[in-house]
N, C-alpha and C positions, 0 to 999 in steps of 0.2 A: 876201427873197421872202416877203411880208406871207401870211398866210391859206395856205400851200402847207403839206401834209402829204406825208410819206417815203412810200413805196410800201409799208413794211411798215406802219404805222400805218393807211394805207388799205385796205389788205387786213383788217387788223381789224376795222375802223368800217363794211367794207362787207359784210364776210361771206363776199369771193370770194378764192381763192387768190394771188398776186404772179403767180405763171407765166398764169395765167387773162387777170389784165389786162394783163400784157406782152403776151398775145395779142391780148385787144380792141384793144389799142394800135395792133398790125402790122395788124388790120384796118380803122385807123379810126373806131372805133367810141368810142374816148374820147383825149385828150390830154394830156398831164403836161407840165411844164418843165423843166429839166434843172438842175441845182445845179451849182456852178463844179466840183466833182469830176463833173460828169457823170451822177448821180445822178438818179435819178426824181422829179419830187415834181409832187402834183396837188391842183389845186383842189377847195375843198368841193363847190365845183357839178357837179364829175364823178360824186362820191358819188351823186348823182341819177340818173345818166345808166345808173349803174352799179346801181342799183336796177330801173331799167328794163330794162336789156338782161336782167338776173335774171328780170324777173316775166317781159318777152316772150318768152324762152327757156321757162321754164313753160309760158305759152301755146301753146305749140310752133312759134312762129317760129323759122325758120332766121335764121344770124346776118345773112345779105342782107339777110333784109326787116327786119332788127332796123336794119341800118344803112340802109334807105331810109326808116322812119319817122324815127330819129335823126336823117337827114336836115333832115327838118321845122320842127326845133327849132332857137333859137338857142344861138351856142355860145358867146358871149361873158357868157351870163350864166346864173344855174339855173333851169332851166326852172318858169313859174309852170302855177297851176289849168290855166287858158286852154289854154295849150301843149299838157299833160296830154291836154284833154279831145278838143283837134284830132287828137290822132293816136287815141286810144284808142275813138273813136266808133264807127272801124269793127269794133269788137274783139267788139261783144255778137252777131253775127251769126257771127263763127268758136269763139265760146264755146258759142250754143246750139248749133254742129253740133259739138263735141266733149263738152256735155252727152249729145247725143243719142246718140252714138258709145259712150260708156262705157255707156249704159241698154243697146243691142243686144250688149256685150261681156257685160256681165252676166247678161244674157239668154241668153246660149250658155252661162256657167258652168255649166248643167243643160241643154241641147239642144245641139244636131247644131249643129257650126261650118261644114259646109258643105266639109269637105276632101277626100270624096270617097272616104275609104278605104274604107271598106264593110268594114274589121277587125271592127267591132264590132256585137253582136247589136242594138243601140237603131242602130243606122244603117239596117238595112235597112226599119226604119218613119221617120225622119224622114229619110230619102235613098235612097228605093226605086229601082232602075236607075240609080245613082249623077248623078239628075238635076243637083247640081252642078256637076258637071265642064262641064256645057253651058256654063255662065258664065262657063270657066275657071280656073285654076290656084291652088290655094289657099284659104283658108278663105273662100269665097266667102259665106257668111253672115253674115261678120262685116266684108265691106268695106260699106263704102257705094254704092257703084254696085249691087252686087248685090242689095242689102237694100231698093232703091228697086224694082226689077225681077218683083220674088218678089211 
């Protein structure tokens, strides 16, 4: 089997645990071949794939949409630029709203999150008659729906 690496060697080279990719495995999400012992072994080009589902996961894709972009791509070979750029275009418009998500998290680090308690003497100025709660359940100044509304 030319070019196939053990699972534990991939797990090295890739940075993700063996139990990790046996899972991606059961989802799909990547492929190995099996050695006459029945053995794991996978291609360099998964190493790619397996960078990917890393960085998407980051991103904060669930593993679904990780395997509907993997989707995308072909699997007989490692994915080039092109590939890359096909799935990942639509990625700078969920990047700026999780830019923008962590600037309004930050932004609560010193002000009123919006959850209503009314415990505290700074809430009764920045959530007088626990106007929050109108919005709903929870730190309602730090979700997005809310923060559009206010």
């Amino acid at each position: 089997m030319p070019d196939l690496i053990t699972i534990s060697e991939f797990s090295r080279r890739s940075g993700v645990a063996a139990s990790a990719l046996r899972f991606y495995e059961t989802r799909g999400l990547i492929k190995s071949e099996r050695a006459g012992s029945g053995h794991r072994r996978y291609s360099r080009a998964v190493l790619r794939r397996v960078a990917f589902i890393v960085f998407a996961q980051r991103m904060g894709l669930t593993l679904d949409e990780v395997g509907a972009e993997l989707a995308k791509l072909p699997e007989n070979h490692a994915p080039g630029p092109s590939d890359w750029a096909k799935i990942s275009g639509s990625w700078t418009r969920r990047i700026d709203e999780r830019i923008a998500e962590l600037r309004r998290l930050k932004a609560g680090l010193t002000r009123c999150i919006g959850c209503g308690c009314l415990s505290l003497r700074q809430c009764q100025l920045a959530n007088p008659g626990d106007r929050a709660s109108r919005q709903g359940p929870g730190p309602r100044y730090w979700m997005s729906d809310a923060r559009r509304s206010r």
